[in-house]
N, C-alpha and C positions, 0 to 999 in steps of 0.2 A: 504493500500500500504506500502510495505517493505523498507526500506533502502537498495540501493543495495551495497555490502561490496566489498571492494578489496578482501578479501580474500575469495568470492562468484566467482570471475571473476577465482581466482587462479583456486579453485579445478578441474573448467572444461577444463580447458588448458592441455588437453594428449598430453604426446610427440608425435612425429611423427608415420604415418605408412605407408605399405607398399602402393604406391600412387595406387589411385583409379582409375578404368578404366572402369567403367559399368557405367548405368545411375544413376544419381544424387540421394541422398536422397528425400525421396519427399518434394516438397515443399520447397529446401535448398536454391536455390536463394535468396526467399522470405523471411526466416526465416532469414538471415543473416541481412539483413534490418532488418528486427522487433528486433532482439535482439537488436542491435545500438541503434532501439527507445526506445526500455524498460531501458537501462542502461541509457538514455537521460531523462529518465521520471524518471529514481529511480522505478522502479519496478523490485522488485526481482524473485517475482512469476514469472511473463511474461518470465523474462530470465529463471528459472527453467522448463520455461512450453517447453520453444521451443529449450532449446537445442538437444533434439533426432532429432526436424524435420532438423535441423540444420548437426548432423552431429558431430564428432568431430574437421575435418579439418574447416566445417562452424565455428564452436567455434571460432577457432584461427582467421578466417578472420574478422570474428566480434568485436573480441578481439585487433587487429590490427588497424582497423578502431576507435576503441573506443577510445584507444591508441593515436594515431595519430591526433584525435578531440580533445583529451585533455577534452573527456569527465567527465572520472572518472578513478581512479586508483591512491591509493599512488605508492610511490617511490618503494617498493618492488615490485608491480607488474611490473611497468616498466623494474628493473632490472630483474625478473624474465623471462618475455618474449625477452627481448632482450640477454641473456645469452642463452636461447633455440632457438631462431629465428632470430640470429644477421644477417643473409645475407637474412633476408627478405627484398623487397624493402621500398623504401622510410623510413627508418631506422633512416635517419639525423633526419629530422622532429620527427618524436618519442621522440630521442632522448632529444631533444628541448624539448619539451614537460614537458616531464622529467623533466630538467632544471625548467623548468617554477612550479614545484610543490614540489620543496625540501623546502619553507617557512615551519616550523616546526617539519622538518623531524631529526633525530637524527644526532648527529654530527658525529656518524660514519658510518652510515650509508650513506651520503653526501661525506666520503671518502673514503670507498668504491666503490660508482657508478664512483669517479673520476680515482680512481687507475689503472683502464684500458680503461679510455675513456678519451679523450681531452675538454675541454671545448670549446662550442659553443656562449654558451651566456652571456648577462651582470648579468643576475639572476642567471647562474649557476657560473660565477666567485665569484658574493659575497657571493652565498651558501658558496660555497668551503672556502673563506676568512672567513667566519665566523664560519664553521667547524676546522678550524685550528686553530685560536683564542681562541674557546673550548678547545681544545687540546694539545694546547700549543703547536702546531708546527709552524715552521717557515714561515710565508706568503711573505715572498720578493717577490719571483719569481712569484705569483700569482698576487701580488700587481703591479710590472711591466708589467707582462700581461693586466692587468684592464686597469691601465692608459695610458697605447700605444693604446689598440685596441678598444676600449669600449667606448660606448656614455652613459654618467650618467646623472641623474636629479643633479642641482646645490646642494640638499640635500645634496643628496650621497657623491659627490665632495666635499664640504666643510668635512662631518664627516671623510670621508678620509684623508683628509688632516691634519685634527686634529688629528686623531690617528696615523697616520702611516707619519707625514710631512718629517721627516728624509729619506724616502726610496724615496718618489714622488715627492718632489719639484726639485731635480736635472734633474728630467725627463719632467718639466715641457712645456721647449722649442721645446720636441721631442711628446709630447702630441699634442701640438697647432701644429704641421707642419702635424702630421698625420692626424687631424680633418680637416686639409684646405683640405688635399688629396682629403679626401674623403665627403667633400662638407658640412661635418657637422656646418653649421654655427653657429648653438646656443653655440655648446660645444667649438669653438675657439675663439666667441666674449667672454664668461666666461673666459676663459684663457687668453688673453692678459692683463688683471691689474696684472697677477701672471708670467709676462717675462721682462726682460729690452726693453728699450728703442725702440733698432736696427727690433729686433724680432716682438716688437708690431707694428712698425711702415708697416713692411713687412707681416704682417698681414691684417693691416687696407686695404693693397695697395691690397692682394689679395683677401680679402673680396669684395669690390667693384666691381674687374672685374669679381667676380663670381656672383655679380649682375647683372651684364651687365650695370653699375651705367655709368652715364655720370659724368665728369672730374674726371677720373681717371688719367690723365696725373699728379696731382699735389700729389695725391698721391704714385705714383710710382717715383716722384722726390724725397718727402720724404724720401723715403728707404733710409739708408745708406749703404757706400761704402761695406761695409762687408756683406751686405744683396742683395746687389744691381745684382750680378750675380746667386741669387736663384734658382734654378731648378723648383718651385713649381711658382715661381711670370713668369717665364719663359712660364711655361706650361698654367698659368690662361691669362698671355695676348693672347699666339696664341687663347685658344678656344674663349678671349672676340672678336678678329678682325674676327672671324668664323664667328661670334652668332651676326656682325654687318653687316656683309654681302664683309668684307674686304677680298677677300680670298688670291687674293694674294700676299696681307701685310701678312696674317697669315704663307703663305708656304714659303713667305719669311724668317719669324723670325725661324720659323721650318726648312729650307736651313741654317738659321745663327748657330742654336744653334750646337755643338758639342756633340758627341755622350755620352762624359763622363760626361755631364752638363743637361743630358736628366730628373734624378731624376728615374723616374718609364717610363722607355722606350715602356712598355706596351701600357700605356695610348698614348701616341702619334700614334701608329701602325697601326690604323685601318684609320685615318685622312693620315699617312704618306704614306699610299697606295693608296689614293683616290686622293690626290696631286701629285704623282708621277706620275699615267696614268695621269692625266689634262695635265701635263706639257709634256707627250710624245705624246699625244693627239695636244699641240698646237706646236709641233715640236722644242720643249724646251729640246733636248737630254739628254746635257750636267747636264743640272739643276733636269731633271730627273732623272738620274742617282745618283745624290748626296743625292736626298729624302732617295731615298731608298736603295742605301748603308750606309746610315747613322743611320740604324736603333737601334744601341746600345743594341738590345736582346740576351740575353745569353741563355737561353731556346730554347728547338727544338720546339717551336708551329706551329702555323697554320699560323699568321704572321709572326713568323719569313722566313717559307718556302717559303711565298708569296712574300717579299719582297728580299731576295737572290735572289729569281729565277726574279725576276723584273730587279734587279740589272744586272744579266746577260744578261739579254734577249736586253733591254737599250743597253747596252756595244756589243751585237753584230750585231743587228739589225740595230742599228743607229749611233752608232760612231766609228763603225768598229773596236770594240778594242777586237778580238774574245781570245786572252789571257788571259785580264780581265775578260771575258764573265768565260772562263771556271772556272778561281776562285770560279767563287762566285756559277757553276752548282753544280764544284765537292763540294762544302762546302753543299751545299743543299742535295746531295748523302748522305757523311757523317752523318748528323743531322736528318735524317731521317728514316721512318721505314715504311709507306704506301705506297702500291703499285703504287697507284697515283703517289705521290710525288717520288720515286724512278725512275718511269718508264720515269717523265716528266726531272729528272736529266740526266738520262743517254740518252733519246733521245737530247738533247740540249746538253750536253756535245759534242754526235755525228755531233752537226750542227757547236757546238766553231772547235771541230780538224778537220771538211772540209772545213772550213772557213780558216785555218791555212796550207792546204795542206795536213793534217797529217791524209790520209787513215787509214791506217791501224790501229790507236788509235780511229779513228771514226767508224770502224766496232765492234773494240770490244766494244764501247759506246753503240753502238746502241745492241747489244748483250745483253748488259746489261739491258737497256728499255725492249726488248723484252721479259725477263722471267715476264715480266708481260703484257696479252691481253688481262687481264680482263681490261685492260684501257687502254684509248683512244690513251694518247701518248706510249704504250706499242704495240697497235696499229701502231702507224706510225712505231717506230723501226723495229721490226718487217718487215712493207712496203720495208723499205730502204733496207733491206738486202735481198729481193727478196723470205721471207720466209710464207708460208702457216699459216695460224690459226692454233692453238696447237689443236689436236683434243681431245685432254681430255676436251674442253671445251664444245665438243658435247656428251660426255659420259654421262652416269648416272650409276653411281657407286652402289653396293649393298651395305647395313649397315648391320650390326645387328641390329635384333628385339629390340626396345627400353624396353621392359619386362627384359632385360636378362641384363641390364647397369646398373651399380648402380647409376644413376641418378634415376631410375626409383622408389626409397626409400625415393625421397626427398621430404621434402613437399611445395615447391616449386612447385612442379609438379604437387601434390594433386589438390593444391590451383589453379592452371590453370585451369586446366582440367574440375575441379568444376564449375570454374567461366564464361569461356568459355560456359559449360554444362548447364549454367544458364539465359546466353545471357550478361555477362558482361564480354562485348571484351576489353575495355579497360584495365580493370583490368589482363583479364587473358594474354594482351599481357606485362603490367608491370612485372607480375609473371615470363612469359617467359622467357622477357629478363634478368631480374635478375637471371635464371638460367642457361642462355648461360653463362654469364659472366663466372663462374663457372665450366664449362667443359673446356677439357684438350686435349683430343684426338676427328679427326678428325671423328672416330666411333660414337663416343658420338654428334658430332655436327651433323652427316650424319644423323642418328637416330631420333635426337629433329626433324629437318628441316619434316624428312620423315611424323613422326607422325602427326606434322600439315599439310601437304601435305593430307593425309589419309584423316582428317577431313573435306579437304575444305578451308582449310586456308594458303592459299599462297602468304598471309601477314606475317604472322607470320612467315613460312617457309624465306622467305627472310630476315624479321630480325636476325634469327638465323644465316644465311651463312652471312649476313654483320659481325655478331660478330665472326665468325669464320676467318673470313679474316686476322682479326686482331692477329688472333693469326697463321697466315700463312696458312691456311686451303682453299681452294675452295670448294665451292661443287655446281658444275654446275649445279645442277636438281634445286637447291636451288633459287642460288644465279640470277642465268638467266630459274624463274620454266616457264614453258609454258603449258597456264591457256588456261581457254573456250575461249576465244579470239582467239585462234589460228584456231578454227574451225569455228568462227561466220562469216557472210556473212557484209563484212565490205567497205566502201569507199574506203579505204585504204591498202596495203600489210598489211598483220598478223604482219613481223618483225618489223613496225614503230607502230601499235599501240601496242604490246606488252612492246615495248621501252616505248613511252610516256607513260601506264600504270605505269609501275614498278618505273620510276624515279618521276612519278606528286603524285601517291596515295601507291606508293609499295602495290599495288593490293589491298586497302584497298577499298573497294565501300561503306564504309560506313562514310566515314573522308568529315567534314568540314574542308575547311581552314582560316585562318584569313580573307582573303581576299574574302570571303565568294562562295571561289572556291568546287564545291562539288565533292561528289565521284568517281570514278573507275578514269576518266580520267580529274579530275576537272574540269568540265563542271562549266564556271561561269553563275548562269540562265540569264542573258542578252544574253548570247552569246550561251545557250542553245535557246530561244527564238528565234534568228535570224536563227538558222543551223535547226531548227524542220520548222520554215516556207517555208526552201528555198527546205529541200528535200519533203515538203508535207504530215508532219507527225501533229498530236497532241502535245503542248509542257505540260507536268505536270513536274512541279517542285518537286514536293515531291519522282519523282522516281528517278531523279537522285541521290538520295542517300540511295534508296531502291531497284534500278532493274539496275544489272550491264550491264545488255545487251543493254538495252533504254540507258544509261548513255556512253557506249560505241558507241552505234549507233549517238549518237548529238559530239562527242569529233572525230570519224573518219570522219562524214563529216565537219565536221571547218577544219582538219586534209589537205582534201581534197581540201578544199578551198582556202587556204594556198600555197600546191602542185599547183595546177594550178598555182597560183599567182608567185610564184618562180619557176616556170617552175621543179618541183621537186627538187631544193637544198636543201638538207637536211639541210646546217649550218642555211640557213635562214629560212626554213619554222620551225626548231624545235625554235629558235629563236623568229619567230612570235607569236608561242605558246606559247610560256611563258612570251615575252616582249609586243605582241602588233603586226600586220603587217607594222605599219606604221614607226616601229625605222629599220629591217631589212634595210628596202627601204633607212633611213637615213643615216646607217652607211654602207653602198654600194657605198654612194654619198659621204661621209668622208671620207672612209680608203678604195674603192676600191669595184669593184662588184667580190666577189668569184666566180663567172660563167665566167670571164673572164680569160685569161691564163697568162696575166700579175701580176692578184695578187694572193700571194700564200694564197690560203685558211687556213692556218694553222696561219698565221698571220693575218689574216682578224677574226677568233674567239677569238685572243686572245686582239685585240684592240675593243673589246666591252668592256662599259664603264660600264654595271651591273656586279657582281660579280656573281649574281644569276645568269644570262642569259648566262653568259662564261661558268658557271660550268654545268647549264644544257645541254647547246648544245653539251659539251663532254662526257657527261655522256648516252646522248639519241643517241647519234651516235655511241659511243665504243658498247652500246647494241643492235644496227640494224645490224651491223658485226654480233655480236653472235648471234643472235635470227634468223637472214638470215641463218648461217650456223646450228644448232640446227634442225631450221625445214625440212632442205634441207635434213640433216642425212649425213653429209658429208662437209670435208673443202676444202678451197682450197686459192690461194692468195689472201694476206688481201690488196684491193682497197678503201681505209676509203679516202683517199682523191680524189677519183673519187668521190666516196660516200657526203663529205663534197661541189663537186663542182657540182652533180646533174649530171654527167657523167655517171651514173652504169647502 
């Protein structure tokens, strides 16, 4: 048995070509495995033997894989593959890798991998420190990097200090405060003999509650006055009164603290949202409203959207203050870029200026919502203004032939196609989506989507139109495909299990989920088991994630059982679906029964307490619109909230 050589793995690395579209090399599946094994066993031969059945794109994905295990390969190969294959996925990790193997690699060759790549890890900083030490360049800047971000053994730490104490010991109070951040305990109990007094004390106080330590009260006396209002001792008492079951001492101290006193306003955002609904949940308006406009995020994220649009919703819904409301809609317009979030601006914008008397600013609001129907609240806008479904959403567009794009060159594509062709979906939907990202025109996205359409795969077709969305693209064949479902003899209308389909599995019948919910329609087998006894069928559990049809036929009748139960409301039975029927039944008895005319259904889905459950009920209902209209072959007025009250 051979030694296998990096520069063994080189030779067989061909650049790309023109991507593959017939069937497979033989045996290339298979061969990609065994090589991973032979390069894992140190056989050279093996690898020599089986690269033809492999292929040369099998090579690269083998080579990827090998890569990424950290099985074998100096630093040149790394760089060499990533130089030719940098927008391959999972790339980070590689990289890492990498990082993890410059121990005795030349010291210019360590500054070369860095010249164009950023550091990842604590191994690739000290490469690079000790690369530049050789060299005689200047390491500050790398040195400040290490000690801010970087967990070291007490080793390391001390020889650093020794060598370099002039650059690092000024930074020492700003090492210890970003270790508390981020829960590093060993590396801030190290640092506090290396801080005064104030610092170590405000250390000690927030070590403790990151124990969840009892008397901590005498520690947090300790602090001094100059430590005493910390951002960080701040942040570790609310999660210690969480993490005791105090909640709302916590949302109180979270109401006390001031937005500029937050530290990392992040960290609070996901707790500040969960405290906010509790508190508009126990009819605490006022108190809710301050959660969550006091969110101190500067960034357009996913929290910050959630908690603006809270702020306003708070503000008009319950303390009638629909001026404020619009602040904080239109700020959420502004900051935003998905259609979702845009559509849900500009309809609630519409609700702040009817609220105000101010028509004519609320039609054009709701105008706004409306250019987008791909969603839910784009949906209701839309309703308000008396306007029909956009029929481009029952359209299916022709593309170009994806042979004639130059996508069709990458190997990106190869690598799919192959992998796909081999029976490894996961991988080949990795490849996918890493070359969605990648496309530019609406041709090129029509085209990917089309081609896995072609094959059967109208999973992958939908990940592609989600990514295109993003880049303002629709593509209705895609994004809303209509699969065998539409034709199978079901409990239920086509458009609801088409819905439930595409939002629980994105048509995937092959996906477990955490929650050990299985394929097409995540059939959990408990609740496969009860729906196979009641309609008089056989239950096997092994096809729910091998026969879309069977898996289909146990998820429409639960579907259906559901229906009955909620006399067909859609908010609640999709609701039931995903939460349980027994919370629907609950929060009809808290916030109102949607079937009734007194509550407005649009506020009865948004004062559900799951984040998960809010978003699916919007998501599976904006998609019964479409898939209604789709199979109909024809639009007509959008009735989502007859639809939401079981009226349609």
């Amino acid at each position: 048995m051979r030694s296998l050589s990096a520069a063994l793995i080189l030779s067989f690395l061909s650049p790309p070509a023109l991507a593959w579209d017939g069937p497979p090399p033989p045996r290339a599946g298979g061969a990609i495995g065994a090589l991973v094994n032979a390069v894992r066993a140190g056989d050279a031969e093996a690898f020599t033997n089986l690269r033809e059945a492999a292929g040369p794109i099998g090579v690269r994905i083998a080579t990827w894989r090998i890569l990424r295990e950290g099985i074998a390969g100096d630093l040149s190969t790394y760089a060499f593959f990533d130089s030719h294959h940098g927008a391959w996925p999972g790339m980070d990790l590689l990289r890492r890798r990498a990082e993890s193997r410059m121990a005795g690699e030349p010291a210019q060759a360590v500054l070369d991998w860095f010249a164009t790549r950023p550091v990842q890890t604590e191994e690739g900083a000290l490469a690079l420190l000790a690369a530049q030490d050789a060299t005689g360049r200047d390491p500050a800047d790398t040195l400040r990097a290490l000690w801010l971000d970087r967990d070291l053994t007490a080793a390391i730490e001390d020889d650093l200090l020794t060598r370099h104490g002039a650059v690092l010991r000024p930074l020492n109070e700003r090492r210890l405060d970003a270790a508390l951040w981020r829960g590093a305990r060993d590396t801030a109990e190290r640092m506090i003999p290396r801080v005064g007094t104030g610092p170590a004390a405000l250390a000690r106080a927030r070590l403790a509650l990151q124990a969840r330590a009892d008397g901590v009260d005498a520690l947090i006396a300790a602090v001094p006055a100059a430590q005493a209002d910390d951002p960080g001792l701040a942040y570790d008492r609310f999660r210690w009164r969480l993490n005791r079951g105090m909640t709302d001492e916590a949302a109180q101290l979270m109401h006390d603290t001031p937005a500029d006193r937050l530290g990392q306003p992040d960290r609070w955002a996901g707790q500040r949202a969960r405290l906010a609904r509790r508190a508009m949940a126990a009819g605490q308006a006022q108190f809710a409203y301050d959660l969550a406009a006091n969110h101190g995020l500067s960034d357009n994220g996913t929290d910050m959207a959630d908690l603006e649009w809270l702020a306003g919703y708070v503000a008009l819904r319950f303390l009638n203050r629909p001026a404020d409301a619009l602040a904080h809609f239109s700020r959420l317009r502004e900051r935003s870029t998905s259609p979702i979030t845009l559509s849900r601006a500009g309809y609630w914008e519409g609700r702040a200026h009817e609220a105000m008397g101010e028509t004519d600013a609320a039609r054009a609001a709701y105008a706004f919502g409306a250019q987008f129907q791909t969603a839910f609240y784009g949906q209701l806008a839309a309703e308000k203004l008396g306007l029909d479904l956009d029929p481009a959403l029952i359209s299916d567009p022709q593309y170009p032939d994806w042979h004639t794009l130059p996508f069709a060159q990458s190997d990106l594509l190869e690598a799919a196609l192959l992998l796909h062709a081999a029976g490894d979906w996961y991988e080949a939907r990795r490849f996918t989506l890493q070359l969605a990202e990648h496309l530019q025109t609406e041709d090129e996205f029509g085209a990917l989507a089309q081609l896995w359409l072609d094959r059967g795969e109208p999973h992958l077709a939908l990940k592609v139109a989600k990514e295109a969305v993003t880049h303002g693209f629709v593509l209705p064949h895609a994004y809303f495909p209509v699969t065998d479902l539409a034709t199978q003899s079901l409990a239920v209308p086509a458009d609801l299990a088409l819905a439930i389909a595409r939002r629980e599995s994105e048509f995937d019948y092959r996906v477990t989920s955490h929650a050990d919910a299985r394929g097409l329609m995540q059939v959990l087998p408990a609740t496969g088991a009860h729906t196979a006894r009641r309609l008089g069928i056989a239950f096997d559990e092994a096809r729910l994630t091998t026969d879309p049809t069977y898996n289909a036929t146990l998820g429409a009748g639960y579907l259906q059982e559901l229906s009955d139960l909620f006399g067909g409301t859609l908010s609640m039975v999709s609701a039931g679906y995903n939460a349980g029927p027994g919370r629907p039944r609950r929060w009809a008895q808290d916030n109102g029964d949607p079937r009734d005319a007194a509550t407005d259904p649009v506020d009865w889905v948004e004062m559900i307490p799951f984040t998960e459950t809010r978003n699916y009920v919007m998501r599976v209902t904006e998609a019964v619109v479409i898939y209604r209209a789709r199979l109909a072959g024809r639009t007509g007025p959008i009735r989502l909230t007859d639809i939401l009250r079981g009226r349609d």
